[in-house]
C-alpha positions as a Markdown table, in Angstrom:
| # | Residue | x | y | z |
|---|---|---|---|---|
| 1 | Unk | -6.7 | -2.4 | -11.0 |
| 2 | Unk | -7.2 | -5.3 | -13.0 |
| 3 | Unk | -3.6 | -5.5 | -14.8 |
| 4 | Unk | -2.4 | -5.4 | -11.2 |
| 5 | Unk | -4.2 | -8.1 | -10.0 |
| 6 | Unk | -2.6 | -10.1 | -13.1 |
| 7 | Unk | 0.5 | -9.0 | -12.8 |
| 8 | Unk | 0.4 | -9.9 | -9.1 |
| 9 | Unk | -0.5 | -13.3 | -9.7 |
| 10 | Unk | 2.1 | -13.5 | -12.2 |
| 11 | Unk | 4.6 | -12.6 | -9.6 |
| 12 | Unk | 3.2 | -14.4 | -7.1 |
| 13 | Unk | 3.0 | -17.7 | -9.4 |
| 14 | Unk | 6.5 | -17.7 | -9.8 |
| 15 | Unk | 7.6 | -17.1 | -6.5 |
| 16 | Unk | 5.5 | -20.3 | -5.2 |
| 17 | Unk | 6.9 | -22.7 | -7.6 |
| 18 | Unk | 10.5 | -21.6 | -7.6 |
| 19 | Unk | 12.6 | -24.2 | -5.2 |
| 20 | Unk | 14.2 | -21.5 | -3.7 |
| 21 | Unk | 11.3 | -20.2 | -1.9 |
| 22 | Unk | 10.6 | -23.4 | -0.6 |
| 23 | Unk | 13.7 | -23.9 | 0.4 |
| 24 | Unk | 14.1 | -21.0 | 2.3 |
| 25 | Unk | 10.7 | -21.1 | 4.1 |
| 26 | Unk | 11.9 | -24.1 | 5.0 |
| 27 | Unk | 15.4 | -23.0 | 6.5 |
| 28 | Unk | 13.5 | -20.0 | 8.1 |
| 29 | Unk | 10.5 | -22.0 | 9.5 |
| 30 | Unk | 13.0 | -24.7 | 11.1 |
| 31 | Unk | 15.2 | -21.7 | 12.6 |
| 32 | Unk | 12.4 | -20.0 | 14.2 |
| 33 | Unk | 10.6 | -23.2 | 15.7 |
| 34 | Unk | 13.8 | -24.2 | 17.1 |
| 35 | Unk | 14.9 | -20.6 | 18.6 |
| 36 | Unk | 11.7 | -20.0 | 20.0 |
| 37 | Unk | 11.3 | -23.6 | 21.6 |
| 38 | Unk | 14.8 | -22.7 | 23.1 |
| 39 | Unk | 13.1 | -19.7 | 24.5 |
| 40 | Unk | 10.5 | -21.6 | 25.9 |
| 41 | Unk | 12.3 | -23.7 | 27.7 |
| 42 | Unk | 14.9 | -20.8 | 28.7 |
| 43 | Unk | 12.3 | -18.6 | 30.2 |
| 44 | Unk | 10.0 | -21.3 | 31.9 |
| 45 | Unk | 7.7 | -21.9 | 29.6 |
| 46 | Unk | 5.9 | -18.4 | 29.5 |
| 47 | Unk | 5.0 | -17.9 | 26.0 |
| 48 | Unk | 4.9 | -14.5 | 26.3 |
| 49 | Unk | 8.7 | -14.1 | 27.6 |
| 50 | Unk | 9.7 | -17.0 | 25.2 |
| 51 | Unk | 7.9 | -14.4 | 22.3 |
| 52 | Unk | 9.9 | -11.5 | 23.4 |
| 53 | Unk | 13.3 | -13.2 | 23.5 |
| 54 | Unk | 12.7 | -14.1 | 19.7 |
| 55 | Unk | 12.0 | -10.8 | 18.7 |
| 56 | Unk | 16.2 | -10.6 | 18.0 |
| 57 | Unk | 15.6 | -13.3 | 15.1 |
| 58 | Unk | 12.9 | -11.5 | 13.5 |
| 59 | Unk | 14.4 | -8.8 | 13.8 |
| 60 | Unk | 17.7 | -10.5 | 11.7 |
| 61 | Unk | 14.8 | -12.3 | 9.7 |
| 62 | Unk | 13.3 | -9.0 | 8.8 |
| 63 | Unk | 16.4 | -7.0 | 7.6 |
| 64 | Unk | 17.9 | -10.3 | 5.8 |
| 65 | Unk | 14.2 | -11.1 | 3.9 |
| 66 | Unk | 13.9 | -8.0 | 2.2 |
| 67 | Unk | 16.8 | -7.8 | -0.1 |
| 68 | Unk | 16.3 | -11.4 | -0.7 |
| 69 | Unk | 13.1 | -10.7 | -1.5 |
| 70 | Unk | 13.3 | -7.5 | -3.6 |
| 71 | Unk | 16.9 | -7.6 | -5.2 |
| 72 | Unk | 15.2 | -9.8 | -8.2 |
| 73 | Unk | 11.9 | -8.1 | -9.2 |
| 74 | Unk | 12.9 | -5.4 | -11.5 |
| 75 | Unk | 16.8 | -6.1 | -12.0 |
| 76 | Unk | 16.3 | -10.1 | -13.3 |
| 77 | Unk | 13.9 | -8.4 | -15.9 |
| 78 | Unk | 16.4 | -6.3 | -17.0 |
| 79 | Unk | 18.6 | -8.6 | -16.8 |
| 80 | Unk | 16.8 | -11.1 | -19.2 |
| 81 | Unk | 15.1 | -8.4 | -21.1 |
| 82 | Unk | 12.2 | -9.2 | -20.3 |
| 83 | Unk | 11.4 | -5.3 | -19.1 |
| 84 | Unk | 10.8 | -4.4 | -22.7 |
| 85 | Unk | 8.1 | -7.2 | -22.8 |
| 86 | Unk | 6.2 | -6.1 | -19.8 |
| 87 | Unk | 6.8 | -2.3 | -20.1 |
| 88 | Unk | 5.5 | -2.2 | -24.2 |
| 89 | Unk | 2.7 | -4.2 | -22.8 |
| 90 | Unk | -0.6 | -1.6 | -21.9 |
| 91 | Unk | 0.1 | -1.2 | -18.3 |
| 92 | Unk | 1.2 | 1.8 | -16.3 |
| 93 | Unk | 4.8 | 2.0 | -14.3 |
| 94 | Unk | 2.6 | 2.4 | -11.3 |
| 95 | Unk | 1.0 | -1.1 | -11.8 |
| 96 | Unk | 3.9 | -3.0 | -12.7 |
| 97 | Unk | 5.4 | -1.5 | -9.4 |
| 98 | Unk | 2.2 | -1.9 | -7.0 |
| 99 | Unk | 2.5 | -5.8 | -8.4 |
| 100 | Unk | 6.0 | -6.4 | -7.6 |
| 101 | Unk | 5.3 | -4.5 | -4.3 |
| 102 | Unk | 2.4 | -6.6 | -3.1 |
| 103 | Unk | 4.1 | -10.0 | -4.4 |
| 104 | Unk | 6.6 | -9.0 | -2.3 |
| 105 | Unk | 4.8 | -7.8 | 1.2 |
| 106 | Unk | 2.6 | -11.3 | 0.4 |
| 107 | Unk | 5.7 | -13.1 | 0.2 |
| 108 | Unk | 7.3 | -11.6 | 3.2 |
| 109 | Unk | 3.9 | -12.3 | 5.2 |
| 110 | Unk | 4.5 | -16.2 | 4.3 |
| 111 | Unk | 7.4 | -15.8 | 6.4 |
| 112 | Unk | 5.7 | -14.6 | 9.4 |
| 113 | Unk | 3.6 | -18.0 | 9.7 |
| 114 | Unk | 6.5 | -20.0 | 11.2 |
| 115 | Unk | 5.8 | -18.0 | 14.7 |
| 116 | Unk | 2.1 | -18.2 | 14.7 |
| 117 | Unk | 2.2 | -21.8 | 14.0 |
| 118 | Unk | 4.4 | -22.6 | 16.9 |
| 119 | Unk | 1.7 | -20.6 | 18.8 |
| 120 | Unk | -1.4 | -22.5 | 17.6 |
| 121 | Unk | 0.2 | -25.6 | 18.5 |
| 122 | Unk | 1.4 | -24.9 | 22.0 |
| 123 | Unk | -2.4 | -23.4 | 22.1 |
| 124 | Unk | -4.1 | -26.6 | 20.6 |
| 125 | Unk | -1.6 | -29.7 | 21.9 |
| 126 | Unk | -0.2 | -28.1 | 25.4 |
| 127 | Unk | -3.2 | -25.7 | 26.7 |
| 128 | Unk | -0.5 | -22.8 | 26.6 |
| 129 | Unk | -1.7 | -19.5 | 27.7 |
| 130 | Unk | -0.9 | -17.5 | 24.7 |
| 131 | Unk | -1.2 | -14.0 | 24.1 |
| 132 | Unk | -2.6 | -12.9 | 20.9 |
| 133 | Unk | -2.2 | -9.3 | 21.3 |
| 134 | Unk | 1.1 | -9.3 | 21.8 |
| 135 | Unk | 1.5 | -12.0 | 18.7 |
| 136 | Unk | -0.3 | -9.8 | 16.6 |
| 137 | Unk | 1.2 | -6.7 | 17.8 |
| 138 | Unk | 4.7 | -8.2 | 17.4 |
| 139 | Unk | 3.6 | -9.7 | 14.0 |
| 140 | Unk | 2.3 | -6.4 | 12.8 |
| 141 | Unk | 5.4 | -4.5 | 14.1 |
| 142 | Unk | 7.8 | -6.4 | 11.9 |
| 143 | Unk | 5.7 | -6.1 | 8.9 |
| 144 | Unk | 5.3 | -2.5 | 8.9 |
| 145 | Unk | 9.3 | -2.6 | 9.4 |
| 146 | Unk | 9.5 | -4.8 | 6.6 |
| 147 | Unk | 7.1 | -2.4 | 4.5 |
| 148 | Unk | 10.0 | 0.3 | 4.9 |
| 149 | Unk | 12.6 | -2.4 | 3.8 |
| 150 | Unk | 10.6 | -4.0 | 1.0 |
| 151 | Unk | 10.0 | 0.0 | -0.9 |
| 152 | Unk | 13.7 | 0.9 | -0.3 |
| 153 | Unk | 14.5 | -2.7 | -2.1 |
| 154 | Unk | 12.3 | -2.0 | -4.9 |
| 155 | Unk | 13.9 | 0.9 | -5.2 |
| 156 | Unk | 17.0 | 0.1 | -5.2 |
| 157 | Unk | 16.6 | -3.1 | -7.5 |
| 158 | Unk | 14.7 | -0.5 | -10.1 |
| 159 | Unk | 18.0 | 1.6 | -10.2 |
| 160 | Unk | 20.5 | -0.7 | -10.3 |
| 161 | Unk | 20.7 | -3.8 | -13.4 |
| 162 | Unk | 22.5 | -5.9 | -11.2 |
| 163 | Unk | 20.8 | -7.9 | -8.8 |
| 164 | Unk | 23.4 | -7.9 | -6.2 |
């Protein structure tokens, strides 16, 4: 359990200090704030009709993340050889793939935030009534979706040698 904790942090370490990431949070972050402010003021500013109108964009969020998310972990090793490094190395096949999983579900949970922010501030700055079951539920509904998407990426990036 202890080579998968390093070889999560690993994973992890180069996902949060890669540009890209940043970049993309950012994109993704400015999208959702904006679409579900539009909501809000679209549905009267009921939080909890403005939540369910954005559930089409995290739906599109959720099946666009994951093969961004998954297409590099085992196909850029192979790519840049790096697989022989890591699989020589004394770990199991099952380690270096619960790693690259979890990296990838943590990674995928950053993207969730965007919504609950916009929720803690309406809570905080505007006194919203806010339902947090219904956040939760919706939050936990997309990333047991994206569990399913995130394994079939893996997958499909330990098959193929070809990121795209």
């Amino acid at each position: 359990m202890r080579v998968t904790f390093i070889l999560l942090r690993r994973e992890l370490h180069a996902t949060f200090t890669s540009f890209g990431y940043y970049l993309l949070l950012a994109i993704v972050a400015s999208v959702t704030a904006f679409l579900f402010l539009n909501q809000l003021g679209v549905q009267g500013y009921d939080t909890r009709r403005a939540l369910l109108g954005s559930f089409t964009w995290l739906y599109l969020l959720t099946i666009g993340l994951a093969p961004l998310l998954t297409m590099r972990l085992l196909a850029e090793e192979r790519r840049s050889g790096s697989i022989e490094l890591l699989m020589t190395a004394p770990v199991d096949d099952s380690q270096v793939v619960a790693a690259k999983y979890l990296s990838s579900v943590i990674v995928f949970g950053t993207f969730m935030t965007p919504i609950w922010f916009s929720h803690i501030v309406l809570a905080a700055f505007f006194d919203a009534a806010i339902d947090w079951g219904q956040l939760c539920a919706a939050t936990l509904g997309f990333v047991n979706v994206a569990l399913i998407f995130l394994a079939v990426g893996l997958l499909a990036s330990a098959v193929c040698s070809v990121q795209l």
